[in-house]
C-alpha positions in Angstrom: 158.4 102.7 73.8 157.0 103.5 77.3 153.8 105.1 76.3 153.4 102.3 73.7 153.4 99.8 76.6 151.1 102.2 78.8 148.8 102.2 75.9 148.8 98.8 75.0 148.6 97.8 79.2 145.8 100.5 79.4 143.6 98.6 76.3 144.1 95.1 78.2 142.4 97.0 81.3 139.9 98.4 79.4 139.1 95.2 77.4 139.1 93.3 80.6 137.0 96.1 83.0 133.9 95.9 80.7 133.3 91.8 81.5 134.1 92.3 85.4 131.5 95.1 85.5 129.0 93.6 84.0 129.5 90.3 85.8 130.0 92.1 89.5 126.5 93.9 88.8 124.9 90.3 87.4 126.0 89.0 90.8 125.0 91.5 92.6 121.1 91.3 91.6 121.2 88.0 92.2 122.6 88.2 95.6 119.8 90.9 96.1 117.1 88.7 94.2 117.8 86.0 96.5 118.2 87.9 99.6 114.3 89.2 98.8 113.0 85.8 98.1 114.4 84.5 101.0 112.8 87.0 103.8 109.4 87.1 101.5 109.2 83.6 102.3 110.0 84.2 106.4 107.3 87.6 106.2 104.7 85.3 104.1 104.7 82.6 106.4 102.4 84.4 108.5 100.6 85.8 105.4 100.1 82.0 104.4 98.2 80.9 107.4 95.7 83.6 107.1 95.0 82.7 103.2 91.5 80.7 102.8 89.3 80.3 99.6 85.6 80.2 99.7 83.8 77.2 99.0 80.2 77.5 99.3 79.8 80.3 100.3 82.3 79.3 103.3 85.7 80.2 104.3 87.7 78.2 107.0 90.7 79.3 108.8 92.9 79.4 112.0 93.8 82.6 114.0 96.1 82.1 116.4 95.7 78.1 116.5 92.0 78.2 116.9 89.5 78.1 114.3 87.6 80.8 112.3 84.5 80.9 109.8 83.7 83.8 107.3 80.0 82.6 105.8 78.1 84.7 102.6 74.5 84.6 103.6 74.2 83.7 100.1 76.1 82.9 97.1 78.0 86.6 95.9 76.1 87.6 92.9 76.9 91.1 91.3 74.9 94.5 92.5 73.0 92.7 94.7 73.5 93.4 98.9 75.6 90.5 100.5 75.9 90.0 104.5 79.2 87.9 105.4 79.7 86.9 109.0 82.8 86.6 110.7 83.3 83.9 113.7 86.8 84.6 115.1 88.3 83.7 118.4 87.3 86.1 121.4 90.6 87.9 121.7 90.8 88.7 117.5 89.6 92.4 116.8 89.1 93.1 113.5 90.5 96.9 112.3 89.6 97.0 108.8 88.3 95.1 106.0 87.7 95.7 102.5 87.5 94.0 99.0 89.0 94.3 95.7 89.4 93.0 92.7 92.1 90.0 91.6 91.8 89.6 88.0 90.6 93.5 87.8 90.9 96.8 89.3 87.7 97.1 90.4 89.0 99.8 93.6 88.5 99.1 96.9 85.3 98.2 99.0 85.1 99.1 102.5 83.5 96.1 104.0 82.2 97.8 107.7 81.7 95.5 110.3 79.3 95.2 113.5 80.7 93.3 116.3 77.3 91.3 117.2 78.6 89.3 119.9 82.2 88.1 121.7 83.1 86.8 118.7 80.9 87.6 115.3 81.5 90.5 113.8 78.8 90.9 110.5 78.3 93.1 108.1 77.5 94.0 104.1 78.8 94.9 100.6 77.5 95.4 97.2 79.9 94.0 94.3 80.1 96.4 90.8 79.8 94.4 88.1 82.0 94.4 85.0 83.2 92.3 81.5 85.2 89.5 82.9 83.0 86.4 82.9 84.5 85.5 86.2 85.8 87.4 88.2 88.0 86.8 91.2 87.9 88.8 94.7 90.2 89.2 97.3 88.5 90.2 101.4 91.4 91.7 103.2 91.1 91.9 107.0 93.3 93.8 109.2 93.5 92.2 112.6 94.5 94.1 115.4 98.2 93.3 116.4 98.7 91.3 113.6 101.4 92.6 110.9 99.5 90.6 108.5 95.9 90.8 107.1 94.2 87.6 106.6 93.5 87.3 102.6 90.0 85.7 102.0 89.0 84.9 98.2 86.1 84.2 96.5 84.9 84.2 92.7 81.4 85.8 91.2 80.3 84.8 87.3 78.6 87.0 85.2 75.2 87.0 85.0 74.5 86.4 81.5 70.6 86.4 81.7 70.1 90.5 80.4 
């Protein structure tokens, strides 16, 4: 009688364990999930401010609180040589900068840059071209003791004349 109530006790457990489990995991990713969202959104904040899109061939932005330019000296077409210029507050040292791809992995372009002055830094880049019609681009610049690059986009259409 014993082991039939240890049995019995033991399948109540067992029918019961399975639901707990799965609902102590389900919470659990959630409480991560929202644990991740929530300091993205504190990290990004930064990453935000430093976000600009081109439009004609200009991109405005602020670096700490003052304003910043990058200019195309002409709209990007692809395989053809491009100069952008960078106007960025005295103090702002640019690192690093490179392109790549959005809508396609396209690898990365080193962008290098000449400081011309206290506070233009210019310099060139030749685009590949590929199959997308349009195709989006992404310029990230590293700026010295910043934890966040600056994310500059821009678009280029395919030339459709060949």
């Amino acid at each position: 009688m014993q082991n039939y109530k240890y049995k019995m006790a033991t399948k109540r457990l067992q029918k019961i364990l399975g639901p707990i489990t799965i609902l102590i995991v389900a919470a659990g990713i959630f409480w991560a999930q929202q644990e991740l969202s929530t300091s993205d959104v504190k990290s990004n904040s930064d990453i935000k401010s430093l976000q600009c899109n081109f439009v004609n061939s200009k991109c405005q932005f602020l670096l700490d609180g003052e304003p910043a330019t990058a200019r195309f000296d002409r709209t990007p077409a692809t395989e053809e040589p491009i100069t952008v210029t960078f106007t960025l507050p005295s103090s702002v040292t640019i690192t690093r900068a490179r392109i790549t791809g959005v809508n396609m992995f396209m690898g990365q372009i080193p962008l290098i840059l000449d400081k011309t002055d206290n506070r233009t830094w210019e310099g060139w880049f030749m685009l590949g071209s590929c199959s997308e019609p349009v195709m989006q681009w992404q310029i990230t610049v590293e700026i010295k003791g910043r934890s966040a690059p600056a994310h500059l986009f821009f678009s280029t259409t395919r030339n459709t004349d060949a």
